[in-house]
C-alpha positions as CSV (number, residue, x, y, z in Angstrom):
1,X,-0.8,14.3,10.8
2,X,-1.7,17.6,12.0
3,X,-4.2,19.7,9.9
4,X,-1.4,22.5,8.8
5,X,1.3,19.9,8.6
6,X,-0.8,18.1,5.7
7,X,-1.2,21.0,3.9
8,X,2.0,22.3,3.6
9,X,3.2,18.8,2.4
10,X,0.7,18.6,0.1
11,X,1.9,21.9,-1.4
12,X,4.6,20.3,-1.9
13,X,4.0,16.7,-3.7
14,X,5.3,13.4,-3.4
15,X,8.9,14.1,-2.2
16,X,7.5,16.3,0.4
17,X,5.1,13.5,1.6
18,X,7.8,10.5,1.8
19,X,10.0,12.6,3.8
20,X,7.5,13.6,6.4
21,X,6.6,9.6,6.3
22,X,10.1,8.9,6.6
23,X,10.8,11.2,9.8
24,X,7.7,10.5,11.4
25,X,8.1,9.0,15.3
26,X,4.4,9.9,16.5
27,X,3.5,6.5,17.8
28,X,5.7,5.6,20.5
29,X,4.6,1.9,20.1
30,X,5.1,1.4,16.4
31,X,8.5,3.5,16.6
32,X,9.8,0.8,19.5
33,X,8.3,-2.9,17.3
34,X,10.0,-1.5,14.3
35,X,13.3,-1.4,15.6
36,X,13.3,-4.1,18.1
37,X,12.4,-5.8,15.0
38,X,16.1,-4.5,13.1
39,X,17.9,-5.8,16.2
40,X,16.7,-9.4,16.8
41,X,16.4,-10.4,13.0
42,X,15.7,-13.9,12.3
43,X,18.4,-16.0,11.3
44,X,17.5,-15.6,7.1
45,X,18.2,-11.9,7.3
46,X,21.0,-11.8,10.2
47,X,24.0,-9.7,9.5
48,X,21.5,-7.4,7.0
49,X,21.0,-3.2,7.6
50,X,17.3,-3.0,8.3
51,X,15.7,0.6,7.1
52,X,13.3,0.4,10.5
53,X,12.0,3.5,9.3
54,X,8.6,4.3,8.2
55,X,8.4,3.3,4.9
56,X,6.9,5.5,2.2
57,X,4.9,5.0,-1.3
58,X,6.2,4.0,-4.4
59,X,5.6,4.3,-7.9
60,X,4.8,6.6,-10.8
61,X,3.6,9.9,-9.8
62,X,1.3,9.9,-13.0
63,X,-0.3,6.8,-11.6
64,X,-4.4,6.8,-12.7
65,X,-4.3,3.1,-10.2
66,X,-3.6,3.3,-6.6
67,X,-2.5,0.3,-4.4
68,X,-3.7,0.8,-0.4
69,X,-2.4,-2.4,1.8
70,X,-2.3,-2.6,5.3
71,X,1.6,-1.3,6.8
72,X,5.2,-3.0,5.9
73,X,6.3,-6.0,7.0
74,X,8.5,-5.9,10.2
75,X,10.6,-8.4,7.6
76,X,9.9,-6.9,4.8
77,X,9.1,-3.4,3.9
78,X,10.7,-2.4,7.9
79,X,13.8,-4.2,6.2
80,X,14.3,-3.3,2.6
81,X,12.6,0.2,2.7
82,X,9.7,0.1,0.1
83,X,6.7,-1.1,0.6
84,X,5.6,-4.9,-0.4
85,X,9.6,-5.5,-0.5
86,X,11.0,-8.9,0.7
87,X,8.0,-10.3,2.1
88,X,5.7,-13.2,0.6
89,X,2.9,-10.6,0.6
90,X,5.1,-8.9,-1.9
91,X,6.0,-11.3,-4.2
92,X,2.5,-11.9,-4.5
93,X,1.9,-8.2,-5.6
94,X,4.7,-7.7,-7.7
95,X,3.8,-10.9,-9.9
96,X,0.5,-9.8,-10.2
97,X,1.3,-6.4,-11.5
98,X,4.2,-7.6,-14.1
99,X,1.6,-9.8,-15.2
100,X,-0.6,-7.0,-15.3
101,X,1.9,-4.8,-17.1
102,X,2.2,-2.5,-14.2
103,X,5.5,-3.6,-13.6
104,X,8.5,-4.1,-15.1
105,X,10.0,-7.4,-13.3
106,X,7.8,-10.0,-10.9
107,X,9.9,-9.1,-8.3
108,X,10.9,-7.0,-5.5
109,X,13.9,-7.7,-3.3
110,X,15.5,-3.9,-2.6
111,X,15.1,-0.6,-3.6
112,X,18.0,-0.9,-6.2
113,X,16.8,-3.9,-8.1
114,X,15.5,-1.9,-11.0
115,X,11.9,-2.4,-10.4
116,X,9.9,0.6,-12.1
117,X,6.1,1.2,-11.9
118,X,3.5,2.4,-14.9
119,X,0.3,3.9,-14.1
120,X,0.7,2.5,-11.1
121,X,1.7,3.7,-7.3
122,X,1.7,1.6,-4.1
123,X,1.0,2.6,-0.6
124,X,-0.3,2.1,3.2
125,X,-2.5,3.2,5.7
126,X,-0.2,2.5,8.4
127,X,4.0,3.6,7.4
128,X,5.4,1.2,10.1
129,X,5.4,-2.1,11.0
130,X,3.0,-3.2,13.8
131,X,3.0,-5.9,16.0
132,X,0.8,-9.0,15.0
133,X,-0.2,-7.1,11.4
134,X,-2.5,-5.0,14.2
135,X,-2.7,-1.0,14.3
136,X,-4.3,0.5,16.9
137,X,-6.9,2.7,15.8
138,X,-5.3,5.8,17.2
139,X,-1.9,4.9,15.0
140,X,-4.3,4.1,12.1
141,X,-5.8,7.8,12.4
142,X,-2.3,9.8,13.1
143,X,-0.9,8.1,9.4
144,X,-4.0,9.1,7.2
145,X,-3.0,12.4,7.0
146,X,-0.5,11.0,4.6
147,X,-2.9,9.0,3.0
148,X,-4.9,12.2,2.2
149,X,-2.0,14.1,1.2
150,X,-0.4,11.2,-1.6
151,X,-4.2,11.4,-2.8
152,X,-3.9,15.2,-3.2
153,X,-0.5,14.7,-4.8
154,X,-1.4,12.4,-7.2
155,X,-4.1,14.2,-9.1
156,X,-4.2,11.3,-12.0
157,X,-5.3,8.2,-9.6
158,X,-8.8,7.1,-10.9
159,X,-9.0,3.9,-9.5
160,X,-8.0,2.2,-5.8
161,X,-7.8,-0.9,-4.9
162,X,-7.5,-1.7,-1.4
163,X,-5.7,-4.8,0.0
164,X,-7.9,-6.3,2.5
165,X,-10.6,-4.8,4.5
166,X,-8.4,-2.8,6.9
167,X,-7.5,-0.8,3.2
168,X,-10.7,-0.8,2.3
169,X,-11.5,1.3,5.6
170,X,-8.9,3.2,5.4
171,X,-9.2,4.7,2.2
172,X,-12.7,5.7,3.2
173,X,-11.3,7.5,5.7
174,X,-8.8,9.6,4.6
175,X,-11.4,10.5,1.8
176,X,-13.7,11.5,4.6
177,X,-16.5,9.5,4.6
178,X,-17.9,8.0,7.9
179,X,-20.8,6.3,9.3
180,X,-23.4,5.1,7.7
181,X,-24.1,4.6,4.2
182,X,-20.5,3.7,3.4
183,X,-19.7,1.0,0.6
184,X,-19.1,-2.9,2.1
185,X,-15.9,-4.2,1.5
186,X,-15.4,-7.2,-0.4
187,X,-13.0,-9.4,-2.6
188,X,-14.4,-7.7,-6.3
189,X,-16.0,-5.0,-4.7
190,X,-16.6,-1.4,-6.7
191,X,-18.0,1.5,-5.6
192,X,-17.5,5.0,-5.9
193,X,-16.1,7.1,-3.4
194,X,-14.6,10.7,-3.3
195,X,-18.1,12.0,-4.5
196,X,-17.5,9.9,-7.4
197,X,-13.6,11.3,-7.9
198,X,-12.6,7.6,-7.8
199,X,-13.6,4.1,-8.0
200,X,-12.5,2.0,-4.7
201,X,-11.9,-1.8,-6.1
202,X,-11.2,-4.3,-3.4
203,X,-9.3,-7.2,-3.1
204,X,-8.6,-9.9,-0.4
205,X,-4.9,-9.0,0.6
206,X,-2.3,-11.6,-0.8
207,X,-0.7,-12.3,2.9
208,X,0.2,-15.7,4.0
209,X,-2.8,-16.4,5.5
210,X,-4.9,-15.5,2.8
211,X,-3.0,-17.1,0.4
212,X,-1.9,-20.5,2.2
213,X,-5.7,-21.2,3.0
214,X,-6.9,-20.6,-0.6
215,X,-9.2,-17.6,0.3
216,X,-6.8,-15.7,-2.5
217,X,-5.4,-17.9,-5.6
218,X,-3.7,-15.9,-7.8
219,X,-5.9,-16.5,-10.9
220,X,-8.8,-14.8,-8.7
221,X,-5.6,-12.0,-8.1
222,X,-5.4,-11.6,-11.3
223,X,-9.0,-11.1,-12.3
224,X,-9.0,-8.5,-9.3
225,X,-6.2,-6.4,-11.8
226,X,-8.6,-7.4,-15.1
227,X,-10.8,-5.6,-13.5
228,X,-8.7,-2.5,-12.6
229,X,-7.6,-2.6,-16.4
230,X,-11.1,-2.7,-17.7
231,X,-12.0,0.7,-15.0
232,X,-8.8,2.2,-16.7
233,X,-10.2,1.8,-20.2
234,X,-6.7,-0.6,-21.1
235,X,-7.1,-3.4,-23.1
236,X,-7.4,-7.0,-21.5
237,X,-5.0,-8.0,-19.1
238,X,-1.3,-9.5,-20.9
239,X,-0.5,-11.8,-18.4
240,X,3.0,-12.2,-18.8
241,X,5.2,-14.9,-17.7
């Protein structure tokens, strides 16, 4: 996002911010995967009306925690048109935050299922779907400027957690900081960032990969949002059903 462009959005808040997300085609690359992507579906989702849009943030604009993952699924969040929506990476979030009282169901099929947010708001550094899960750095860097600006318009967050150490970088640098001296990423991690606006919390991210292999249970999920509780001054976790 160019430097003026952020600005005026910001002025403007959320609404502002998902509909510049929504209309943006500055990658050329990203712009072609996520629509080749709506028009060779596989077979599970054949016959369905993908969004193949960016995809913008999601939650309550009164959020004090703030969700970072990597970019939509080309299944998923390309698909349905929120973020963590349809995908296994997803239903892994949304559990975790209903159990966390976050959320108001486990789940997240479509963005008319009902599904409603407290104290929470979820985004990404990258708004479309790449090839392979991989940005390249120079897509990464054209979509922080809406990182930056959901940051601005969202004056409540005290707490991030990053999905994965691609969120964990990311967040760092739409907050500015650079080089040396910056916090390590890892699965439990705190530090504080923002010269000490927030508190970045990271977590390993709940994809397929992470999650099939054991690196993520979702006991050691749920301790991640225990955590984030316990930074928000809430009482422990109520790991719901």
């Amino acid at each position: 996002m160019l430097l003026w462009e952020s600005a005026a959005v910001m002025d403007e808040g959320l609404p502002a911010i998902s509909a510049a997300v929504v209309s943006c085609r500055r990658c050329p690359r990203l712009v072609a995967w996520r629509e080749a992507a709506a028009a060779a579906p596989p077979a599970r989702f054949r016959g369905q009306t993908y969004w193949a849009r960016p995809v913008p943030g999601f939650g309550d604009p009164a959020a004090r925690l703030l969700i970072v993952g990597l970019a939509p699924a080309a299944n998923g969040g390309n698909r349905t048109g929120r973020i963590f929506t349809g995908d296994p990476s997803g239903d892994w979030l949304y559990r975790a935050l209903h159990r966390a009282g976050f959320a108001n169901q486990p789940t997240s099929r479509s963005t008319d299922d009902g599904l409603v947010l407290t104290d929470c708001y979820v985004t990404a550094v990258v708004r479309c779907a790449p090839p392979d899960n991989k940005p390249l750095p120079e897509e990464r860097d054209r979509c922080l400027g809406y990182l930056s600006a959901e940051l601005a318009a969202l004056p409540s967050v005290e707490v991030i957690l990053a999905l994965g150490g691609f969120g964990w970088d990311g967040v760092l640098r739409a907050l500015g900081e650079r080089g040396r001296g910056r916090p390590l990423f890892g699965h439990g991690a705190v530090a504080p960032v923002g010269a000490g606006r927030y508190q970045l919390l990271g977590s390993y991210h709940p994809s397929q990969r992470n999650t099939a292999t054991g690196l993520l249970s979702e006991a050691a999920f749920d301790m991640i949002f225990t955590t984030a509780r316990r930074m928000l001054g809430l009482p422990g976790q109520p790991m719901r059903g």
